[in-house]
C-alpha positions as CSV (number, residue, x, y, z in Angstrom):
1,X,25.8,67.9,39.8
2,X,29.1,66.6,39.5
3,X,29.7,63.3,37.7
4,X,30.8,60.2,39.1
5,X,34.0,58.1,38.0
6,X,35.3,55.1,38.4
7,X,39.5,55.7,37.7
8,X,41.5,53.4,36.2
9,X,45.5,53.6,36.8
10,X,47.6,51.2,34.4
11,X,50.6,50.3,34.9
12,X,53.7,51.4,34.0
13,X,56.8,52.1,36.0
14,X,57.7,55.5,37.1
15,X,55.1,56.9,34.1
16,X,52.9,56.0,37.2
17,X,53.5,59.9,38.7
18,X,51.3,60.9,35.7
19,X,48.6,59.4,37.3
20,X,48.8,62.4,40.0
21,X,48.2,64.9,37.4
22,X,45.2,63.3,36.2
23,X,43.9,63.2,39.7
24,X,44.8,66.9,39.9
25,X,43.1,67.5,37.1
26,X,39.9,65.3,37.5
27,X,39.2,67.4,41.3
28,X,39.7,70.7,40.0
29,X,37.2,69.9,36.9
30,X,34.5,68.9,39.9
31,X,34.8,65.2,38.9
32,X,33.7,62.6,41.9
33,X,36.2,59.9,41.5
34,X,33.8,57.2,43.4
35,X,36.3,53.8,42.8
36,X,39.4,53.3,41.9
37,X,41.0,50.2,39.9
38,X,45.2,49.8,39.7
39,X,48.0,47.9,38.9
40,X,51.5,48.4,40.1
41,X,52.1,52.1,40.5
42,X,48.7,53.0,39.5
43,X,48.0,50.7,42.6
44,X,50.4,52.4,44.6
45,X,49.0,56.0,43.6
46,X,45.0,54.8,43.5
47,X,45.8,53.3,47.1
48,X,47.2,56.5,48.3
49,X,44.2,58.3,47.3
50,X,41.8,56.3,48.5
51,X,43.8,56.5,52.0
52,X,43.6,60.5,51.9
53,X,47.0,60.9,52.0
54,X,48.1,61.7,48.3
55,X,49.2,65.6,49.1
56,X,51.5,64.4,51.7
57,X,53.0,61.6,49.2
58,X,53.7,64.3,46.2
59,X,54.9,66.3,48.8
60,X,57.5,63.8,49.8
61,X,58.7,62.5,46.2
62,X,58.9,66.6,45.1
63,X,61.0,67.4,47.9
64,X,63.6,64.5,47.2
65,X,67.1,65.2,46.2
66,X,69.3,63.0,44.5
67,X,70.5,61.7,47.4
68,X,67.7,61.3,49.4
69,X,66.6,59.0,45.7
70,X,70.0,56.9,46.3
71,X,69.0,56.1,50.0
72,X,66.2,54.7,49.3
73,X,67.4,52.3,46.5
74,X,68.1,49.2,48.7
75,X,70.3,46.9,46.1
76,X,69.5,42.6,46.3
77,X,71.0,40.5,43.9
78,X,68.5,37.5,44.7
79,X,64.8,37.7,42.7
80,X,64.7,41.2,42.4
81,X,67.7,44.5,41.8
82,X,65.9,46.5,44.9
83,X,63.9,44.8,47.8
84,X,61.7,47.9,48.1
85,X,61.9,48.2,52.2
86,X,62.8,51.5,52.0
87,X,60.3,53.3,49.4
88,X,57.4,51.2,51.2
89,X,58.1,51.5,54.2
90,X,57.8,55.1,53.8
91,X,54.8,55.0,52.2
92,X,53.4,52.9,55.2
93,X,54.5,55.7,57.1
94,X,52.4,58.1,55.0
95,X,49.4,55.9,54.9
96,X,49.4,54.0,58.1
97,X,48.3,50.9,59.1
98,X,44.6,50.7,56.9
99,X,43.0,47.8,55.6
100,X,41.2,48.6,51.8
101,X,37.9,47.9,53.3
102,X,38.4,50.8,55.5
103,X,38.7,53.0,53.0
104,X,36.8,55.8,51.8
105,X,35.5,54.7,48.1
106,X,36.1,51.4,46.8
107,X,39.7,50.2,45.6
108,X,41.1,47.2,43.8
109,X,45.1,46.6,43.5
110,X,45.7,43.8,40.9
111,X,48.6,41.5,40.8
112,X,49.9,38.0,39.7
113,X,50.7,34.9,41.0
114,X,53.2,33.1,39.5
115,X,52.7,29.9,41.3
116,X,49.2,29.6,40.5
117,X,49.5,31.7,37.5
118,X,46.3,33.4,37.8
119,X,45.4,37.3,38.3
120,X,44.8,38.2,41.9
121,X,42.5,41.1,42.9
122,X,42.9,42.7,46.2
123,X,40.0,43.8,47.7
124,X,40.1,43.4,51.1
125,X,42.4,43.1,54.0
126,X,46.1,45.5,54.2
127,X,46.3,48.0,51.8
128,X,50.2,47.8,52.1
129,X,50.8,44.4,51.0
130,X,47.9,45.1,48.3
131,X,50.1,47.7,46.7
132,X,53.8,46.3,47.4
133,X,52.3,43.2,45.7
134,X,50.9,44.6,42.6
135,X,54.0,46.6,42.6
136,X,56.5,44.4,42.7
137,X,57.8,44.9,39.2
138,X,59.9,41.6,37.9
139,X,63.7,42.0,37.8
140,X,63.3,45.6,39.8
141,X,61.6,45.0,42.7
142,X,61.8,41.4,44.8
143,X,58.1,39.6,44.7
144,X,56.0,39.0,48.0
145,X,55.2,35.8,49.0
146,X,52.0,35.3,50.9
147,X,51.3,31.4,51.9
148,X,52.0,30.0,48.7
149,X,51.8,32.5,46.6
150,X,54.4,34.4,44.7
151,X,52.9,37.5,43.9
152,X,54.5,40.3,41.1
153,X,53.3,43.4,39.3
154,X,49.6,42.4,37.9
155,X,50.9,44.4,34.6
156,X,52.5,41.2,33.2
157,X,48.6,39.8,32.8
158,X,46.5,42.8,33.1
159,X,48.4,46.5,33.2
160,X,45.1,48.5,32.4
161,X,42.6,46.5,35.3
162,X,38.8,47.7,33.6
163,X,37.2,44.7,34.6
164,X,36.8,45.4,38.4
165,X,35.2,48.6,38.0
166,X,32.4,47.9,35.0
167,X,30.1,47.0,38.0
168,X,30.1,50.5,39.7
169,X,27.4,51.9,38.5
170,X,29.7,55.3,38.2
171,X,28.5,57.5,35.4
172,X,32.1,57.3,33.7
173,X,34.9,55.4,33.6
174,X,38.3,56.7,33.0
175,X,41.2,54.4,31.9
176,X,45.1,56.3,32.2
177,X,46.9,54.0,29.7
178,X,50.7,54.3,30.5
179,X,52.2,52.7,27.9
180,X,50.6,54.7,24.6
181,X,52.5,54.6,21.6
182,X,50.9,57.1,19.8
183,X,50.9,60.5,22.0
184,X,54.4,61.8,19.8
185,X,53.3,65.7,20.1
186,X,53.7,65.4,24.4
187,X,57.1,66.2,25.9
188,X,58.2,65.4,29.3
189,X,58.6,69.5,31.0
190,X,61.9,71.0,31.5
191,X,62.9,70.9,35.6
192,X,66.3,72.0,35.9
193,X,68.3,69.8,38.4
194,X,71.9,69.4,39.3
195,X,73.8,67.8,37.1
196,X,75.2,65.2,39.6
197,X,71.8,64.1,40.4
198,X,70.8,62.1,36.7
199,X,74.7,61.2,36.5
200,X,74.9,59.7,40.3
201,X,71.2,57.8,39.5
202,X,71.9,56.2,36.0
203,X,75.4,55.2,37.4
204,X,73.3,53.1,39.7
205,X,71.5,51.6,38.0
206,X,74.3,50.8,35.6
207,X,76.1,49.1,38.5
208,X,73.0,47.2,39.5
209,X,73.0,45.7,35.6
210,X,76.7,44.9,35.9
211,X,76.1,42.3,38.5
212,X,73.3,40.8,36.5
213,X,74.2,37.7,34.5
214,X,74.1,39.7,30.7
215,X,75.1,43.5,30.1
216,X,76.1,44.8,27.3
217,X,79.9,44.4,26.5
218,X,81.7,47.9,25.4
219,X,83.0,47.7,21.4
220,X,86.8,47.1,23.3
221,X,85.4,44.2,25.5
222,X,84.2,42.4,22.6
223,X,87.0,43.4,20.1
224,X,89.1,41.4,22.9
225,X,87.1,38.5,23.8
226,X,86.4,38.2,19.9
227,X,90.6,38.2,19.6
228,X,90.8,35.3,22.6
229,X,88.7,33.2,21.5
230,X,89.5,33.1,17.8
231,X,93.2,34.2,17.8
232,X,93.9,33.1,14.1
233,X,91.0,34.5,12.8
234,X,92.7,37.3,11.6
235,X,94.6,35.6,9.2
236,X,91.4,33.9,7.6
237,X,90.3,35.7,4.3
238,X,86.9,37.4,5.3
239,X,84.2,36.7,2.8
240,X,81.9,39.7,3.9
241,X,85.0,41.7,3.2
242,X,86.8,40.0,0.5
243,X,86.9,40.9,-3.8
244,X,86.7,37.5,-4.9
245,X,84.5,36.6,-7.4
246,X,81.3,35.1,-6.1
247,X,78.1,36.4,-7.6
248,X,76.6,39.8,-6.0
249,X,73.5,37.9,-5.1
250,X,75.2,35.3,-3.0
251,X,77.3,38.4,-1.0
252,X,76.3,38.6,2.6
253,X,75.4,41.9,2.9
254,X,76.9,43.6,5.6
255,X,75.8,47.2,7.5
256,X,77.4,49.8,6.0
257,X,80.6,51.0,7.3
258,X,80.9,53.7,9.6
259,X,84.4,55.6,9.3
260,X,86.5,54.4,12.2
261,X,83.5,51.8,13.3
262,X,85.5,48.9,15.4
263,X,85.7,45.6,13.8
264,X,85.7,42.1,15.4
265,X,89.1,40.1,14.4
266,X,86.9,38.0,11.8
267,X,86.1,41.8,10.1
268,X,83.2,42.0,10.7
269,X,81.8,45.6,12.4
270,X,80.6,45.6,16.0
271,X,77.4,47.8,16.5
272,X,77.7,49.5,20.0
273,X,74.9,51.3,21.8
274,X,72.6,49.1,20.6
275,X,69.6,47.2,22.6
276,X,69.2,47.1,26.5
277,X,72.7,47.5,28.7
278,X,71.8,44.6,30.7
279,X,70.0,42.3,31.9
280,X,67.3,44.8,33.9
281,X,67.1,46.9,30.5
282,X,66.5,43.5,28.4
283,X,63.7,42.2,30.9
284,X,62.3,45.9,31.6
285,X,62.4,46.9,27.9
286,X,60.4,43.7,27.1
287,X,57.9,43.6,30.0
288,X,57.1,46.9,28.4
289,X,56.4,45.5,25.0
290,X,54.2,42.8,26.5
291,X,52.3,45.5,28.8
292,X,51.7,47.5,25.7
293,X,49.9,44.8,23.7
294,X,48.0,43.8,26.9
295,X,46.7,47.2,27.4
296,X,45.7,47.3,23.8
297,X,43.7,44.3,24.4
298,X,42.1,45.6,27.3
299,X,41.0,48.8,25.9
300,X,39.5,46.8,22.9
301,X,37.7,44.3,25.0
302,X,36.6,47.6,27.5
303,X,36.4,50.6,26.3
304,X,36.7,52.8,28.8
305,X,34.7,56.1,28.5
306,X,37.2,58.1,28.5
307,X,40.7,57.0,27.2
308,X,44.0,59.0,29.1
309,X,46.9,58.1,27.2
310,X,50.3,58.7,28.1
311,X,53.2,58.0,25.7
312,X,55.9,55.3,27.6
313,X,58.5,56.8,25.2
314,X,58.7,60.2,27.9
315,X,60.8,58.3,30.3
316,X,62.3,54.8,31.1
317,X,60.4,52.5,33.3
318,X,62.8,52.7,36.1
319,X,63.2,57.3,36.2
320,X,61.6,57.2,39.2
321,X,63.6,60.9,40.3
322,X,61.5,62.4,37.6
323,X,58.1,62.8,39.9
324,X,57.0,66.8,39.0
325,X,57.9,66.1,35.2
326,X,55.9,63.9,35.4
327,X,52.7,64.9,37.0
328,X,53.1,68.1,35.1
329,X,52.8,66.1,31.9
330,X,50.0,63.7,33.4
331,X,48.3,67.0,34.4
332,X,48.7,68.3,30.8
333,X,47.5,65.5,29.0
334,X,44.6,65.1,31.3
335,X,43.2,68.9,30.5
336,X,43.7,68.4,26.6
337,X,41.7,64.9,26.7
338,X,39.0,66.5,29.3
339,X,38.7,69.5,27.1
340,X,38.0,67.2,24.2
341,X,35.4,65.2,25.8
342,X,33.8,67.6,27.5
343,X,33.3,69.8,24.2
344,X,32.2,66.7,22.2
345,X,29.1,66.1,25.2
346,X,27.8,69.4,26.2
């Protein structure tokens, strides 16, 4: 008899295809995945499911070239770098028009209000807005408003959503944790592309940063500004570069010099290629850290049968043109974890 799970899809960005290889890999073991929990893409993909349509949604983000990927990235400057239209409205072509109570198992899509700051669990009523409001990823993707709510990804309180499913009476339940930190041996697979496609994407995202209100300013940029705003400074003996005699221990100690490293006109050496590019990298990269520690706190408060972890260091948060690495890799790390369970309770 097979057993009965209730699956839980974390949060995580576009780490969220993995959760189609676990899937993958929970049907062909004869696994009955009886409810589903999710947040943000893992309410996306656990809604998809639950709908009966995930074959024909892997079927559509596989067969995506790099342009078809650029079409879809609607650009907005107001709360949000992409209003989203496009990739959902899609995916409410794929699904249709379903409400989750209609569904064929049980499903729970959690996001966050901001007015009310409160978690918000959506169990009933459209599945659409369910998902487009748990996914609605701060700085990426513009938020929903419903009355007076102002609804974003539920991963900025809760990116690993347990809680709904400890009630199902399901024999296990299975967390996928998107944002592990320890999973170092896993590599994202190899899918040969052309060479236009990363180069066209990252350019757009890097144009969407530059209209942001912080990027990160090339070595020259700064070099220059540094030159305008200070333009005697270069005259001004330098104490971080200077001989003179002041004791070692009162020396501000400086990086050390890289040969032909740019300096500011005050001397001192500009470190390039450092931190996020802008302001989207800044808020992603630290909506990350925060989803991390929450996750952690989750898991402890939780624990979740079995524990599916994938390592957030395999892509950025934003890759979303990386679909089959991805659920190759969710597929792969799936089997090893299944094969370690299952050998450890036969």
């Amino acid at each position: 008899m097979s057993k009965r799970v209730a699956l839980v899809l974390g949060s995580g960005g576009a780490r969220g295809y993995a959760h189609i290889g676990v899937i993958e890999e929970l049907e062909r073991r004869g696994y009955d995945i009886a409810c589903i929990a999710g947040c943000s893409m893992g309410a996306v993909i656990g809604g998809i499911y639950a709908a009966g349509k995930l074959d024909e949604y892997k079927n559509w983000i596989e067969s995506l070239d790099y342009l078809d990927v650029l079409r879809l990235v609607d650009v907005s400057f107001r709360l949000g770098a992409i209003r989203g239209e496009k990739v959902f409205g899609q995916i409410r072509k794929i699904v249709g028009e379903i409400n989750i109570e209609e569904l064929r198992i049980p499903y729970t899509a959690v996001a966050a209000d901001l007015t009310n700051q409160q978690e918000i669990w959506f169990q009933e009523g459209c599945l659409h807005q369910a998902m487009r409001a748990s996914a609605a990823i701060p700085s990426l993707f513009t938020p929903v408003v419903q009355g007076n709510r102002m609804l974003v990804d539920g991963g900025i309180l809760n990116p690993l959503p347990i809680i709904p499913v400890v009630s199902s009476h399901c024999d296990l339940i299975i967390a996928v944790n998107l944002n592990s930190t320890n999973q170092k041996h896993y590599q994202l697979p190899v899918i040969e592309r052309p060479a236009a496609f990363k180069l066209r994407f990252n350019n757009l995202i890097s144009s969407v940063g530059s209209h942001l209100p912080f990027r990160r300013k090339p070595a020259e940029e700064l070099m220059r500004l540094d030159r305008e705003l200070q333009p005697d400074a270069a005259h001004i003996p330098n104490p971080w570069l200077s001989d003179a005699a002041a004791p070692e221990a009162q020396q501000p100690q400086a990086a050390p010099e890289r040969e032909g490293a740019p300096r500011s006109a005050t001397g001192s050496f500009i470190i390039d290629n450092v931190g996020p590019a802008s302001l989207l990298d800044l808020i992603n990269q630290s909506f990350e850290v925060m989803q991390t520690s929450l996750a952690q706190y989750k898991i402890a408060g939780y624990p979740p049968d079995i524990l599916i972890n994938v390592p957030k260091r395999v892509c950025r948060f934003f890759e979303f043109y990386k679909a089959p690495e991805l659920i190759a890799l969710g597929r792969e790390i799936a089997r090893d974890t299944l094969d370690n369970y299952e050998a450890e309770h036969k």
